[in-house]
ZARO-818568 format. One line per field, with one value per residue: residue number from 0; residue in one letter; x, y, z of N, C-alpha, C in turn. Coordinates in pm, whole numbers. Layout:
BEGIN
nr <- NUM; ...
rest <- a; ...
n.x <- X; ...
n.y <- Y; ...
n.z <- Z; ...
ca.x <- X; ...
ca.y <- Y; ...
ca.z <- Z; ...
c.x <- X; ...
c.y <- Y; ...
c.z <- Z; ...
# end
This chain:
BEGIN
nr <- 0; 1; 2; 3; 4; 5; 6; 7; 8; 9; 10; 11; 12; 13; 14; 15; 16; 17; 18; 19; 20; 21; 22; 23; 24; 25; 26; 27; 28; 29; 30; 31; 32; 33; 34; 35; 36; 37; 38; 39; 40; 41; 42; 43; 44; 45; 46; 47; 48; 49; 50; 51; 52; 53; 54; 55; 56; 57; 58; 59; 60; 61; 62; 63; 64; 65; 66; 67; 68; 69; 70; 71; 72; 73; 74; 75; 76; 77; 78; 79; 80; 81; 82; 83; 84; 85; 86; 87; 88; 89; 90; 91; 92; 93; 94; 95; 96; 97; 98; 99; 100; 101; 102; 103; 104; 105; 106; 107; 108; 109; 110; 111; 112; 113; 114; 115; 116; 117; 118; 119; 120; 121; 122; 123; 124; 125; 126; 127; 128; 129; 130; 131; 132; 133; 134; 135; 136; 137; 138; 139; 140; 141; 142; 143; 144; 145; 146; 147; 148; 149; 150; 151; 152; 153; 154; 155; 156; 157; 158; 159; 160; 161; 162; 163; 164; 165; 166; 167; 168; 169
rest <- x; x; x; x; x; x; x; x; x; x; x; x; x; x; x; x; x; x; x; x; x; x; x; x; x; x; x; x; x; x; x; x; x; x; x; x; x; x; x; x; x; x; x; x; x; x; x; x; x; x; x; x; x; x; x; x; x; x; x; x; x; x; x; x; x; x; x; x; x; x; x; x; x; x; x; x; x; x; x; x; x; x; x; x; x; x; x; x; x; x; x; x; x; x; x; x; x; x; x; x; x; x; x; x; x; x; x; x; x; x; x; x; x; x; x; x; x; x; x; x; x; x; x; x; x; x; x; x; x; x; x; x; x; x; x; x; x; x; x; x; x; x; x; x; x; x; x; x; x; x; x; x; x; x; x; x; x; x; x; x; x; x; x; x; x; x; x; x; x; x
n.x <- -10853; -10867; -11018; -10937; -11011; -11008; -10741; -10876; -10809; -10748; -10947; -11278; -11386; -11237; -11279; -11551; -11554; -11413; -11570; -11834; -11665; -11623; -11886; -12028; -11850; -11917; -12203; -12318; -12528; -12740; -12608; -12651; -12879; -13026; -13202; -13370; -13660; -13944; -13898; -13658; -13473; -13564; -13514; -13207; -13183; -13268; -13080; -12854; -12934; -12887; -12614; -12564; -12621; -12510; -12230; -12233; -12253; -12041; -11879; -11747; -11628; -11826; -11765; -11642; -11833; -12030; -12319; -12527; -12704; -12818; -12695; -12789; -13025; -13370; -13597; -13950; -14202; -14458; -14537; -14394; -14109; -13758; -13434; -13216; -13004; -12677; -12433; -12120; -11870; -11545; -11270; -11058; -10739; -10664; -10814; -10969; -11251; -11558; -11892; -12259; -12552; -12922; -13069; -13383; -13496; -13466; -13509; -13326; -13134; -13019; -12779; -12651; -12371; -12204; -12008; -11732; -11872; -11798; -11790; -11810; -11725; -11897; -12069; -12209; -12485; -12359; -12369; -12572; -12498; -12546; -12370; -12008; -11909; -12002; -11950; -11679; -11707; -11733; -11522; -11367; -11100; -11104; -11322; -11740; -11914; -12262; -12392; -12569; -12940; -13014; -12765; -12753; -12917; -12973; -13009; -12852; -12587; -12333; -12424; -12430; -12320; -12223; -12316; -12493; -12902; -13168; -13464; -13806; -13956; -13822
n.y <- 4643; 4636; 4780; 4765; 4660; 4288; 4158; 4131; 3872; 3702; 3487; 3346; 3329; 3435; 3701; 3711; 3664; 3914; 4127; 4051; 4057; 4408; 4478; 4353; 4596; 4812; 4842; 4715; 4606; 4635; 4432; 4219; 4148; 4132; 3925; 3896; 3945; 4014; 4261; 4358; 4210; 4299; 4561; 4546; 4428; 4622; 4832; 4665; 4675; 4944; 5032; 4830; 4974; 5212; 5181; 5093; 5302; 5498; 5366; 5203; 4859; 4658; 4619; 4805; 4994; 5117; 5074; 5200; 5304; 5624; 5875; 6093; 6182; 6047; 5831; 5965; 5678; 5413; 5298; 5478; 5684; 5550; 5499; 5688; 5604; 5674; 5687; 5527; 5529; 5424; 5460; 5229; 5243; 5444; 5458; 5692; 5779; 5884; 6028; 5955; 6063; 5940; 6081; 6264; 6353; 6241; 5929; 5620; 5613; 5841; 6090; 6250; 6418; 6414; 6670; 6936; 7210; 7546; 7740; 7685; 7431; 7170; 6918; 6900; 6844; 6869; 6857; 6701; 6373; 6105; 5995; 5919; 6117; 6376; 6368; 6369; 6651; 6835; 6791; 6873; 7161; 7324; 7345; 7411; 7337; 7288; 7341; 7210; 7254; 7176; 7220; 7436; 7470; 7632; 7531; 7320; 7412; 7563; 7845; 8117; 8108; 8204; 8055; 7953; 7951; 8106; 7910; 7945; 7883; 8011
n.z <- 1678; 1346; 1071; 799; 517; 412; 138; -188; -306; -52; 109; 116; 341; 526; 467; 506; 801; 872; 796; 946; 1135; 1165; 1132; 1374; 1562; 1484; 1520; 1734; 1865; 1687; 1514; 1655; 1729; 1468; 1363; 1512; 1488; 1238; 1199; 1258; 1076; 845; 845; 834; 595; 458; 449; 381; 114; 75; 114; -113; -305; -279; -320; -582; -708; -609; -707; -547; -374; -186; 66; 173; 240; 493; 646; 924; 1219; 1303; 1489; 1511; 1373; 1273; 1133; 1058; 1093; 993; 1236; 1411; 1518; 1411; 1415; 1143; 877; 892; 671; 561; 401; 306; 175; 47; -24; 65; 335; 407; 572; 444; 501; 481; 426; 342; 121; 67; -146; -334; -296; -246; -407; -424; -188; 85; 122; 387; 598; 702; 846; 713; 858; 1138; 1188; 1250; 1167; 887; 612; 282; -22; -290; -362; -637; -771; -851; -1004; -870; -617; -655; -821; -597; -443; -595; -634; -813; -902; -886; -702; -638; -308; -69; -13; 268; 421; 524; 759; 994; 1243; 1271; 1344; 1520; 1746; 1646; 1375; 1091; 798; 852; 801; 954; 1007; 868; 1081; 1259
ca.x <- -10897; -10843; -11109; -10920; -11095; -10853; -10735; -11035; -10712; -10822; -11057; -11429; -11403; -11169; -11327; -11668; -11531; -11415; -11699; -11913; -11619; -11633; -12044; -12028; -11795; -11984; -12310; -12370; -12711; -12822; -12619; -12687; -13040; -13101; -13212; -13489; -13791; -13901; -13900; -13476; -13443; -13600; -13416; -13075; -13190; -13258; -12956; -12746; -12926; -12834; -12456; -12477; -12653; -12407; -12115; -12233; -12217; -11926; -11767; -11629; -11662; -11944; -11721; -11590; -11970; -12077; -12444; -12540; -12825; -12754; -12729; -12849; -13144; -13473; -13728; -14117; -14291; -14601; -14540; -14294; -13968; -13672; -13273; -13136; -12922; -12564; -12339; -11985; -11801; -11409; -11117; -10924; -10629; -10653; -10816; -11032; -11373; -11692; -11991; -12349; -12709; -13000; -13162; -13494; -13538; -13395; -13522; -13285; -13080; -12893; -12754; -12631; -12279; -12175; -11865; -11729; -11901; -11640; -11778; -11842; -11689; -12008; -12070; -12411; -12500; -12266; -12353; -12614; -12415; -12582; -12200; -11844; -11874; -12090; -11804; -11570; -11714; -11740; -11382; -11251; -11089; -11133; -11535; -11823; -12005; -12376; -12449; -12745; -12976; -12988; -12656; -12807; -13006; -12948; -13059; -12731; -12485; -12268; -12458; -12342; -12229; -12294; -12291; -12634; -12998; -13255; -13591; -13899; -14008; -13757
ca.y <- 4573; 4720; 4795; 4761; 4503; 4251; 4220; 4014; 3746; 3675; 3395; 3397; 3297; 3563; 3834; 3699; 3706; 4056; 4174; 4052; 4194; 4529; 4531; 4400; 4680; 4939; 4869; 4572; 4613; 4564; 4322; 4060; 4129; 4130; 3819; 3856; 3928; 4085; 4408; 4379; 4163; 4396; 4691; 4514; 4368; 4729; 4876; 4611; 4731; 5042; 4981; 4781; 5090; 5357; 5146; 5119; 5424; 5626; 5241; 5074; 4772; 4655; 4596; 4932; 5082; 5041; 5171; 5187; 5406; 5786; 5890; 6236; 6179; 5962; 5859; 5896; 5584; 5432; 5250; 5554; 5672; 5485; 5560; 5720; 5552; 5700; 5552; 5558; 5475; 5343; 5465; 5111; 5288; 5599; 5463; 5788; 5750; 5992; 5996; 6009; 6016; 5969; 6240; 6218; 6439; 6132; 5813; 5537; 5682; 5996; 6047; 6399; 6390; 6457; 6738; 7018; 7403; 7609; 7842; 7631; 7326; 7117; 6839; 6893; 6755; 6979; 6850; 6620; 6288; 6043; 5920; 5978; 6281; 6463; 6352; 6503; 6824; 6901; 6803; 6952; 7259; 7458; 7317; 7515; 7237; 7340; 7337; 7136; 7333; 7100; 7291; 7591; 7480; 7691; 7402; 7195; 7469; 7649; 7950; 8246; 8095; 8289; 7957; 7881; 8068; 8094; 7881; 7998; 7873; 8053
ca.z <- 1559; 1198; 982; 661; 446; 331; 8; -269; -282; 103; 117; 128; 519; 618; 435; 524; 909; 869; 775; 1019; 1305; 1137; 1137; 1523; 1601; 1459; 1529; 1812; 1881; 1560; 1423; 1730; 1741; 1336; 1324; 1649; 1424; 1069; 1147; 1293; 975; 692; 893; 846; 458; 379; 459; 323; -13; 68; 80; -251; -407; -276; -366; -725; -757; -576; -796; -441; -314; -69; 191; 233; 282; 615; 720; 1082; 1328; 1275; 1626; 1506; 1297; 1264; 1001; 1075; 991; 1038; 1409; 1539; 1483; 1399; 1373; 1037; 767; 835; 600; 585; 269; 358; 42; 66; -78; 173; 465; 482; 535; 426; 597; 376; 451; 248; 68; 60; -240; -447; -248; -270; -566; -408; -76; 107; 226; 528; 590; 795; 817; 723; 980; 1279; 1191; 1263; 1079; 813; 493; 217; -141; -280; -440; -670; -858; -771; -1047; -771; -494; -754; -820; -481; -426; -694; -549; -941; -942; -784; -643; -544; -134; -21; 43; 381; 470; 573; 829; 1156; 1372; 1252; 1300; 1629; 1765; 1574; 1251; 967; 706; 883; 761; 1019; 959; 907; 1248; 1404
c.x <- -10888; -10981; -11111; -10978; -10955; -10848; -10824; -10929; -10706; -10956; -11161; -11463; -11369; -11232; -11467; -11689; -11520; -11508; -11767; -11811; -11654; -11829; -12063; -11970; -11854; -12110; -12351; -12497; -12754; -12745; -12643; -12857; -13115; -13211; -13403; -13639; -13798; -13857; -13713; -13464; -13471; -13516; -13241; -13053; -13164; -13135; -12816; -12773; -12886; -12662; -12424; -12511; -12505; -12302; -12105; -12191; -12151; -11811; -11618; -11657; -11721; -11882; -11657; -11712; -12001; -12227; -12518; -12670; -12715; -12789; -12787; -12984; -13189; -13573; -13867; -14160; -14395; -14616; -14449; -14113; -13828; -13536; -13286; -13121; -12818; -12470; -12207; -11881; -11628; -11308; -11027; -10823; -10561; -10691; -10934; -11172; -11461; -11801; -12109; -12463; -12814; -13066; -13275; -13575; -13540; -13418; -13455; -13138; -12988; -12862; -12637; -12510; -12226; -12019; -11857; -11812; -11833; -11655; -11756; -11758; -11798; -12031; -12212; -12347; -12459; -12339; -12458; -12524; -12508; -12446; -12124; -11847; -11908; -11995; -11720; -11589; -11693; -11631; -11251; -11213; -11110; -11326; -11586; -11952; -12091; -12357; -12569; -12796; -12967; -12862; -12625; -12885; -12905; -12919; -12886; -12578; -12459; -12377; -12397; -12303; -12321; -12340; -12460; -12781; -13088; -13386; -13683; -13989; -13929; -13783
c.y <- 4666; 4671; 4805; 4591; 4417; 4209; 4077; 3887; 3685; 3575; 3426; 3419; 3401; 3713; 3815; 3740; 3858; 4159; 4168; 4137; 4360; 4592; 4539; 4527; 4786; 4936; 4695; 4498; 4549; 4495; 4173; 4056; 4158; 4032; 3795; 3874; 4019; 4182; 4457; 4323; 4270; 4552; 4652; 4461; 4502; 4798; 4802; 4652; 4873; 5067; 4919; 4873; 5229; 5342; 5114; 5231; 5523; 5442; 5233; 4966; 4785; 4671; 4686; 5008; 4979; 5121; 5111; 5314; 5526; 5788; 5999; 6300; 6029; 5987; 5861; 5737; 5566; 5371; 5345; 5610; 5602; 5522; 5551; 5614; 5673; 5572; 5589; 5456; 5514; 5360; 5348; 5136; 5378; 5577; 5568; 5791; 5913; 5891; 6071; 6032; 5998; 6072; 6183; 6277; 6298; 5953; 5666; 5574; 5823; 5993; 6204; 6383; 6478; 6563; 6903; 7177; 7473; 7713; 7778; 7492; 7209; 7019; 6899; 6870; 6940; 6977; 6740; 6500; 6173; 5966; 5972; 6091; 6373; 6473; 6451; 6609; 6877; 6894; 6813; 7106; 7395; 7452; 7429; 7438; 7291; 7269; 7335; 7261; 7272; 7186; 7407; 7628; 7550; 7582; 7325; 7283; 7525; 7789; 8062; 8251; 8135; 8208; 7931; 7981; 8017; 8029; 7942; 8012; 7964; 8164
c.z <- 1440; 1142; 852; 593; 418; 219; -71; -284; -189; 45; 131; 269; 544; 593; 490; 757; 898; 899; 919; 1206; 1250; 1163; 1274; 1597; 1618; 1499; 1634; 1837; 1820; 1487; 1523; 1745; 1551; 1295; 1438; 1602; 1285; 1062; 1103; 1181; 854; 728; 852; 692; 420; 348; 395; 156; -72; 59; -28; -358; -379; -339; -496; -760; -734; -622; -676; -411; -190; 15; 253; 214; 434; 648; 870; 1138; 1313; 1412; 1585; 1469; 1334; 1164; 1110; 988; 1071; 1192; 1472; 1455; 1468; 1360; 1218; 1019; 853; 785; 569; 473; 298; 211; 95; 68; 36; 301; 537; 437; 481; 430; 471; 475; 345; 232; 24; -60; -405; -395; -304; -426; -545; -230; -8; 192; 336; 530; 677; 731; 790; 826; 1107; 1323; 1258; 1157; 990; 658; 420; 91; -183; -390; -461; -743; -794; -888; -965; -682; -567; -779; -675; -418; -489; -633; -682; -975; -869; -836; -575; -394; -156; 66; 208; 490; 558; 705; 948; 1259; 1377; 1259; 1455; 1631; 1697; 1419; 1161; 863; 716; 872; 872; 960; 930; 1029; 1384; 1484
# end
C-alpha cells in the first residue's frame, strides 16, 4: 500500500479513504478502538489537533502529518501512564518523512525533532521546532542550529558515545 496522499484534485472520498488506510496502517489499535469510550476518543481528538497544529506550522497539509503511540516514551497522567505523541510529518514532493515529539518546554506550540547522533547513530530529539524557519536552521548546512538540550541525554545514546552527557543520577 502507498502512503502518498493523493493529489487535493482527488475527491473527498478517495482522499478521505486514504486517510483512514494510512491511519489503520500505522496505528490499528487505536484507530479501531477510537471510538470504544471517551477516554480512546479524546486520545484520538487530541492528536488529530495535534497534526493540524504541526502542519500549520512546518505550512503542510494535514494529511501528510501522521501522529501515532511513541513506542519509546510515555506521559504521566493522573490514571497512569500512557503512549507518547510521535509524529511524523510526510514531504509530498520528497516522500521523506521526519519524525517529531512534543516538547514539553512549549506545550502544544513546539515540538523536538527527531534525528540521527552523529556519534552513535541513535535516534534522539536534535533541535527544538516551533516553524519550518527552526526545520531550516537546523538544515541549513551554513546555520548553527542550537541542540536540544534533550540531545544529550546519555540514557538515549549507544554505550560509549561521546555526543551523550551523563545525568546527574548517574
Amino acid at each position: 500500500m502507498t502512503t502518498t496522499a493523493p493529489a487535493l484534485t482527488a475527491g473527498l472520498a478517495e482522499r478521505a479513504v486514504h486517510a483512514a488506510r494510512v491511519h489503520c496502517a500505522a496505528d490499528p489499535d487505536g484507530f479501531h478502538h477510537r471510538h470504544d469510550d471517551p477516554d480512546q476518543w479524546n486520545r484520538w481528538a487530541r492528536r488529530a489537533r495535534v497534526a493540524r497544529t504541526i502542519a500549520a506550522a512546518l505550512q503542510v497539509g494535514v494529511d501528510g502529518v501522521l501522529v501515532a503511540d511513541d513506542p519509546h516514551r510515555t506521559y504521566r497522567t493522573r490514571t497512569g501512564p500512557v503512549p507518547g505523541d510521535l509524529i511524523t510529518v510526510t514531504d509530498p514532493p520528497t516522500g521523506r518523512a521526519w519524525r517529531f515529539i512534543p516538547d514539553f518546554t512549549t506545550p502544544g506550540d513546539g515540538w523536538l525533532l527527531l534525528d540521527r547522533c552523529p556519534g552513535c547513530e541513535n535516534e534522539v530529539p536534535v533541535t527544538r521546532v516551533a516553524t519550518l524557519g527552526d526545520l531550516g536552521e537546523y538544515l541549513d548546512p551554513d546555520a548553527d542550529s542550537p541542540i536540544a538540550d534533550e540531545a544529550r541525554d546519555e540514557g538515549l545514546h549507544q554505550p560509549g558515545c561521546t555526543f551523550g552527557i551523563p545525568t546527574v543520577d548517574s
